[in-house]
N, C-alpha and C positions, 0 to 999 in steps of 0.2 A: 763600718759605720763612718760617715759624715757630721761634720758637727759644722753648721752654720751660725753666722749668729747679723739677726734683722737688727739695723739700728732704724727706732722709730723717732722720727722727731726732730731734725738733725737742722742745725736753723742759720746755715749757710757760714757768713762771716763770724758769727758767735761762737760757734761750736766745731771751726773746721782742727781748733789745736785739739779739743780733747776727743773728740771724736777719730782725728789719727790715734790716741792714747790708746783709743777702747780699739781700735783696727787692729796695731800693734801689739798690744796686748795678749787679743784673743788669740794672732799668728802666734803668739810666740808660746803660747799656754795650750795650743792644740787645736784650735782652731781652723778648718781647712779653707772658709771665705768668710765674709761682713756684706750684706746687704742694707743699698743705702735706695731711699726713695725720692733722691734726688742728685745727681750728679755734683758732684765737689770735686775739681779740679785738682785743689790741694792737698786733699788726702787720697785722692788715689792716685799722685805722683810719688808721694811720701808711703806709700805702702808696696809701688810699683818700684822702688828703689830701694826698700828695704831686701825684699824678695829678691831681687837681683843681685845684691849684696852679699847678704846671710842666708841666701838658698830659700828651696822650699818651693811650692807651686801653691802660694794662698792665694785669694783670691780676691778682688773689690768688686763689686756688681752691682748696677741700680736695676732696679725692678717697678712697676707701674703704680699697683697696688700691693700694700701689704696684706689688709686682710686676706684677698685671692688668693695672694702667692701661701698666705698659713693655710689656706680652706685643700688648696693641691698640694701643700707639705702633709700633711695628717691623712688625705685622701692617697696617698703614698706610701703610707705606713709609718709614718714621721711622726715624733713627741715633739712634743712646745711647752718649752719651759720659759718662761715669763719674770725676771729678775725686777723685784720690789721691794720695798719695805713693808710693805703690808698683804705678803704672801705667809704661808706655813714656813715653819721656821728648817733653814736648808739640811739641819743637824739627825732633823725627822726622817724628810722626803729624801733624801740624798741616797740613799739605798735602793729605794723605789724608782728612783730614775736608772739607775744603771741595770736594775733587772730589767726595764723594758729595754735599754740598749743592749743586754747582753741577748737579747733575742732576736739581734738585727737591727732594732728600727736606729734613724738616722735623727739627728737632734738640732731642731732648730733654740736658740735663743733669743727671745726679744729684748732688747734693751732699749730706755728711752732716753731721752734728751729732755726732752720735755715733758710736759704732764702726759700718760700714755691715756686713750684711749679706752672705755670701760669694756669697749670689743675684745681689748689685748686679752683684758683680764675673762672675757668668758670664752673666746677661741683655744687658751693657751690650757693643757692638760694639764701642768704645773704654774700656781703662783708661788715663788719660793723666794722669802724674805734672808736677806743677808744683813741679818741682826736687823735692830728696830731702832738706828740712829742714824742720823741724815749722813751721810757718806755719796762717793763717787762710782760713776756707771764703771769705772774703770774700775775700783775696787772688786765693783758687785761678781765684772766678769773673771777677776784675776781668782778673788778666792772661789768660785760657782769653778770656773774650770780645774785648779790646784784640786780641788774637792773627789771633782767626778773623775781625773787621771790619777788623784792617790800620788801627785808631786812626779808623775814618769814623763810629763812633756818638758821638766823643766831644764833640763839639758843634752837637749836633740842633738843630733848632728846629722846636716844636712850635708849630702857627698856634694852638691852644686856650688855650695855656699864659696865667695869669695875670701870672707873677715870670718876666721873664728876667736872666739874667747876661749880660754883652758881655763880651768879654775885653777887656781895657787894662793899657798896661804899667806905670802906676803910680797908678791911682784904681780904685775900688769903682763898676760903674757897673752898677745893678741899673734895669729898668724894668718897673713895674708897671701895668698895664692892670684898667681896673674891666671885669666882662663881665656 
C-alpha cells in the first residue's frame, strides 16, 4: 500500500511555511509522497533536505490537474479520502478505511489550503471530519494518519537516515552518521 497525500490549494508565498508542515508531517507519520499543483521552490528544497537528512525515499511531485490525477487514482484501485471539517466523523469511518486498504488498494489524501472545491468532496470515497472545530491541515493529516497506522509510523527508522533521535526520558540524544 501507498499512501499519498494531494495538497489542494496551495497559494504560493502564503502557504509555502505550513504547507512544508503538512509535507513533513505526512513524511514523518507514513506518508510515501505530497502532491502539489504547482511547483514551490521552498518546500520542495525543505522536504528534499529533510529526506536527505533523516532518510526515507518520500516524495514532492507537482502534477497538472488534480481532479485527473483522482479520476486515474480510483481508476487504479485507489481510495480518496478527503480531510474536512464537515465530512463523517473520523472515529466511525476509520475502520472502513483500512478494510478497503487491507485489500490492497493504495490511499490518496486530499488536503486543502484553501476552500476545497465541491469536486473534492464528490470524487473523494471518503469525506472524514477531524472533529468539528476550526483547526490546521497539519493537524487534520497528523491525527488521520496516527489513526490509520494505530501510532507504528511514529518512530521509523530509516537505515539511510543521516540524524537520528533516540528517545530518552531525560537527555537530548541525537546520533549523527557521516555517509
Amino acid at each position: 500500500m501507498t499512501v499519498e497525500v494531494l495538497r489542494v490549494g496551495h497559494r504560493g508565498e502564503r502557504d509555502k511555511r505550513i504547507s512544508t508542515h503538512v509535507a513533513l508531517t505526512a513524511r514523518a507519520l507514513g506518508a510515501d509522497r505530497i502532491l502539489f499543483i504547482c511547483d514551490d521552490n521552498h518546500v520542495r528544497e525543505s522536504v528534499n533536505r529533510i529526506v536527505e537528512n533523516w532518510g526515507g525515499d518520500f516524495k514532492f511531485e507537482v502534477i497538472d490537474s488534480w481532479k485527473s490525477y483522482i479520476k486515474r487514482f480510483k481508476e487504479n484501485n485507489g481510495v480518496v479520502v478527503h480531510l474536512t471539517m464537515y465530512g463523517e466523523n473520523i472515529n466511525e469511518a476509520i475502520n472502513n478505511i483500512k478494510e478497503d486498504i487491507n485489500t490492497g488498494k493504495n490511499i490518496l489524501i486530499i488536503i486543502g489550503a484553501e476552500k476545497v472545491p465541491k469536486e473534492a468532496y464528490e470524487l473523494a470515497d471518503y469525506n472524514i471530519s477531524i472533529g468539528n472545530q476550526p483547526h490546521s491541515e497539519v493537524a487534520a493529516i497528523a491525527i488521520f494518519l496516527d489513526r490509520l497506522f494505530e501510532g507504528k509510523t511514529l518512530y521509523r527508522d530509516y537505515k539511510d537516515a543521516k540524524i537520528k533521535v533516540m528517545p530518552s526520558k531525560k537527555e537530548k540524544v541525537v546520533i549523527t552518521e557521516k555517509k
